[in-house]
N, C-alpha and C positions, 0 to 999 in steps of 0.2 A: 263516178265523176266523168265530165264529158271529155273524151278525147281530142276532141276537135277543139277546143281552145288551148292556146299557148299559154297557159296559167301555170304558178305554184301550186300545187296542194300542199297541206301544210295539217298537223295531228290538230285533230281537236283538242282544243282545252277552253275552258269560256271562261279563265281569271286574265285574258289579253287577245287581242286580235293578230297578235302573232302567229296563233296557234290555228288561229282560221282558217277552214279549206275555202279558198276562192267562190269556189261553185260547190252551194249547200244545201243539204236536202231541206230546211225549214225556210222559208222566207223572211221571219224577223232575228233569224242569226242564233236566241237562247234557246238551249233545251232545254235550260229548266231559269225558274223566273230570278231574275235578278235582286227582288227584293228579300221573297223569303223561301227561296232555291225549290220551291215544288216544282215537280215534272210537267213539263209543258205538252201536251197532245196535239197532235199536228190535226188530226180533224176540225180540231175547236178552233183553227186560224181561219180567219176571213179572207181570203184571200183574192185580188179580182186580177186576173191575167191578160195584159192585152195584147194584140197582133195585129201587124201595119196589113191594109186591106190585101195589096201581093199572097200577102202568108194566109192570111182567110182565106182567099180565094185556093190557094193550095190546099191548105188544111181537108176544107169541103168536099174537094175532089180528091183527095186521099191520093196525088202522085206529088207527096212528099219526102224527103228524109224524118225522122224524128232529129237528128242532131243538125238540121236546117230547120228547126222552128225555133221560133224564139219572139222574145217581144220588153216590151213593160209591164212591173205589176206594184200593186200596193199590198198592204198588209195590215189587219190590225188584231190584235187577239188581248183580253181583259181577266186576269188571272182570277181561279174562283177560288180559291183559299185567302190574299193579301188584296184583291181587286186592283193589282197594278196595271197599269193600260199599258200597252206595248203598240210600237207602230215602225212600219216600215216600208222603204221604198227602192228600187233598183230594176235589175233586168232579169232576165229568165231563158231558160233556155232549155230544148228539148235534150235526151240522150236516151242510149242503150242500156239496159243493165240485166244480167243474169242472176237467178233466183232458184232457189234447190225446189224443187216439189216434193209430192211427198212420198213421191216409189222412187227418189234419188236424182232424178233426172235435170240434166239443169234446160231453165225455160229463161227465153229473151224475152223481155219487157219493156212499155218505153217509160219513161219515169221525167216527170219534170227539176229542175232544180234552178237554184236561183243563188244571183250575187245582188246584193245589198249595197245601196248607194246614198242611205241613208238610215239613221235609228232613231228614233228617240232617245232611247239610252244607250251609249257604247260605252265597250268595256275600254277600260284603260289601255296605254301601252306604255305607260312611265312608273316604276315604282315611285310612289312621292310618300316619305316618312313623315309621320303625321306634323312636325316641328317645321317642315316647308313653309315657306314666304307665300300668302296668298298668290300673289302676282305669278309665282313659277306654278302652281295649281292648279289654276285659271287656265294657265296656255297651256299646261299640257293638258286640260279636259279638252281646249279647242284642236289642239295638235291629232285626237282622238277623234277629234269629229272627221277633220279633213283625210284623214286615212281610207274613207269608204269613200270620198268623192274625187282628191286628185293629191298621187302618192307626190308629186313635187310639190305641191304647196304642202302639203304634211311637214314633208324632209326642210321647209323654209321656216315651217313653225316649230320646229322642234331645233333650227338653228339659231330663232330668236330668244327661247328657255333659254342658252349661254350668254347671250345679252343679259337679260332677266338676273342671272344669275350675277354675271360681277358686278349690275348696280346693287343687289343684294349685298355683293361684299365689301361696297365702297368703293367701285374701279371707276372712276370719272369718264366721261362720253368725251369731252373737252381737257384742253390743257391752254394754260398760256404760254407763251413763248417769250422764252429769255428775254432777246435783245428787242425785239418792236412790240411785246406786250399783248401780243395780239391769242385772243382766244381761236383756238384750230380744235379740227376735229381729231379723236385718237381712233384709228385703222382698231378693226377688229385683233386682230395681230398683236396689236401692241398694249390693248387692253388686257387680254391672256397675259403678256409675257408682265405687267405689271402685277398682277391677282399672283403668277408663281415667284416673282421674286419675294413679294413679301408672304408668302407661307413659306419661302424657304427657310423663313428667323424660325419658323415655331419646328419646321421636317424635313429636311431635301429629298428623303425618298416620297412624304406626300407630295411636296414639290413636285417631284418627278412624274408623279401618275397621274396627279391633274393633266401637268402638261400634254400628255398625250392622250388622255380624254378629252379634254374641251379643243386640241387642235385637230385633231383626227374627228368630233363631229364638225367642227367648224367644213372640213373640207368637203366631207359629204354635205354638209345644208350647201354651201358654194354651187356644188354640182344641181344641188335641186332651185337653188336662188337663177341661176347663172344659164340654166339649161343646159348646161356642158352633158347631160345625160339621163334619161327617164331612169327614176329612181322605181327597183322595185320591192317590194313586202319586205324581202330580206336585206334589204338595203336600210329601210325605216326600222328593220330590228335591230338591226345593230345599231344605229345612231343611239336608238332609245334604251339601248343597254349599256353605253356608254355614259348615256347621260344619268341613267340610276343610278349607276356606280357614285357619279360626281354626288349626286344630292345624300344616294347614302353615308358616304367619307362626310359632309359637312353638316348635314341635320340628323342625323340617326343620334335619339341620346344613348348616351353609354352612360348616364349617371346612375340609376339602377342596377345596370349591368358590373359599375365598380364598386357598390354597395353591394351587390351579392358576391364578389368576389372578395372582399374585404373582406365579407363572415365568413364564409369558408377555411379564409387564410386565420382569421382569428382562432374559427373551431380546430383548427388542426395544430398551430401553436399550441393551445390551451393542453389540449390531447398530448402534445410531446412534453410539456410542463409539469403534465401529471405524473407522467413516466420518470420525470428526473426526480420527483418529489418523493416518490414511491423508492429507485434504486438508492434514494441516499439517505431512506428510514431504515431500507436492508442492509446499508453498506457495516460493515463492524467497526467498533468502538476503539479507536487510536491507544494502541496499550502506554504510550507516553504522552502526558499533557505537555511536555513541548512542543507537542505534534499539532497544536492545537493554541491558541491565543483566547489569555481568557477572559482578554477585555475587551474584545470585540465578537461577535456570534461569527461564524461561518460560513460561508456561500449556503451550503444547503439549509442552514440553521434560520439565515434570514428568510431564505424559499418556502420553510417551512409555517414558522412564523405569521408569513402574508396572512391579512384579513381575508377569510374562505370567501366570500363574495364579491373579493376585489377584480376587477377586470383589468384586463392588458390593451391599452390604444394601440394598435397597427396603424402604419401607413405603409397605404399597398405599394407606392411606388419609391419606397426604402426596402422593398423588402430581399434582402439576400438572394442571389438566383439558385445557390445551393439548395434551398428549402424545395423549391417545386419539384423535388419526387415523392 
């Protein structure tokens, strides 16, 4: 990676652009196709490179740096397995790089690489659970786009997803006002602290962690709204790890999740019911029927008794904390 620019590098991983190194060896950003994950071959990219006529003119005469060339390029490569078309567009830049040979030795080479200022398809940077409001979807696929072209307007579209988000949960833009009637606008601020006071009835610790998820991005989108400061890569991570958090707390089902937990807790009742059924067939026979009423059956007697198919309702959230060992 080139030395000479003041970039992040950042680990590959292609499920976010978080993980992107700035300056990349492929020009349209995938190694492998985004539709149906084949291996992408950098040979088979089209790739056209340009350089401002100065940098020609250097190039030609070869009293250049490599890591002082650079220019624009485009990109486009058509997957042969899914035929997905990919395309891309941004800048380029020459650099240095060492390479082992093959009696050990290591040999300098100059190698091109390139940052991306446009895709066709980008990968996400928001977890969004599938049960998401189109409208918060939408912005953050846009929120996605603006990342490769200008990380403030990103960090401003990922400040409007918390708008997005309280008219999703009912938090009025307007209010009226008491005494002259008059419709006003309600401050960012004050929209938050309405959305946590009423999740306070249902949680005050989810209370709580909203509130400092939707205020802490609030502050950095401010920064990127407001100019107060070039937002960078890791700046836009964290906002947008803040903001999954928020959409997973409120759209992630757990209804599934407390159906399979309900069977569980069923199966392992059932399991200790068997046990009591079983120690109180072994238990020994009371040598005095006083000991005993013989007009009514007996705990174990009725236990016993039960219809073999009969099942037990749980409710998970009655259930004993004793039981969960």
């Amino acid at each position: 990676m080139p030395r000479n620019h003041d970039l992040p590098y950042l680990e590959t991983d292609m499920n976010n652009a978080f993980s992107f190194k700035v300056w990349h060896p492929l020009p349209i950003y995938w190694s492998t196709c985004p539709t149906c994950t084949a291996g992408i071959e950098k040979s088979a990219i089209k790739t056209i490179d340009l350089r401002t006529p100065e940098r020609n003119t250097a190039f030609r005469r070869g009293d250049f740096n490599p890591t002082d060339d650079g220019g624009d390029y485009t990109a486009t490569y058509t997957c042969p397995k899914c035929s997905n078309y990919l395309a891309a567009a941004g800048e380029w830049s020459g650099d240095i790089d060492w390479i082992e040979t093959d009696d050990g030795e290591m040999r300098q080479v100059w190698i091109t690489i390139y940052r991306p200022r446009w895709l066709s398809i980008c990968p996400g940077i928001i977890e969004t659970p599938n049960t998401t409001p189109k409208a918060i979807t939408e912005a953050a696929q846009s929120a996605a786009r603006l990342f490769w072209t200008d990380h403030n307007a990103c960090g401003a579209a990922l400040r409007q997803i918390v708008e997005l988000f309280l008219d999703e949960q009912g938090i009025p833009r307007t209010e009226t006002t008491t005494k002259k009637k008059e419709e006003r606008h309600l401050s960012f601020e004050a929209r938050i602290e309405k959305f946590v006071t009423a999740i306070e009835v249902e949680s005050r610790d989810a209370a709580d962690e909203y509130e400092k998820l939707l205020r802490a991005t609030k502050f950095k989108g401010n920064d990127a709204v407001h100019g107060v400061e070039r937002l960078k890569p890791e700046d836009l991570r964290t906002i947008s790890q803040l903001l999954s958090r928020v959409l997973q707390m409120r759209y992630t089902n757990s209804t599934q999740l407390l159906k399979e937990a309900a069977r569980i807790i069923a199966g392992r009742h059932s399991r200790r019911m068997q046990k009591r059924l079983a120690s109180a067939a072994s238990a020994p026979t009371p040598l005095s029927k006083n000991l005993v009423s013989t007009d009514a059956p007996s705990l174990h007697t009725a236990e016993m008794e039960a219809p073999a198919g009969a099942k037990q309702s749980i409710n998970p959230s009655a259930i004993d904390s004793s039981s969960n060992s």
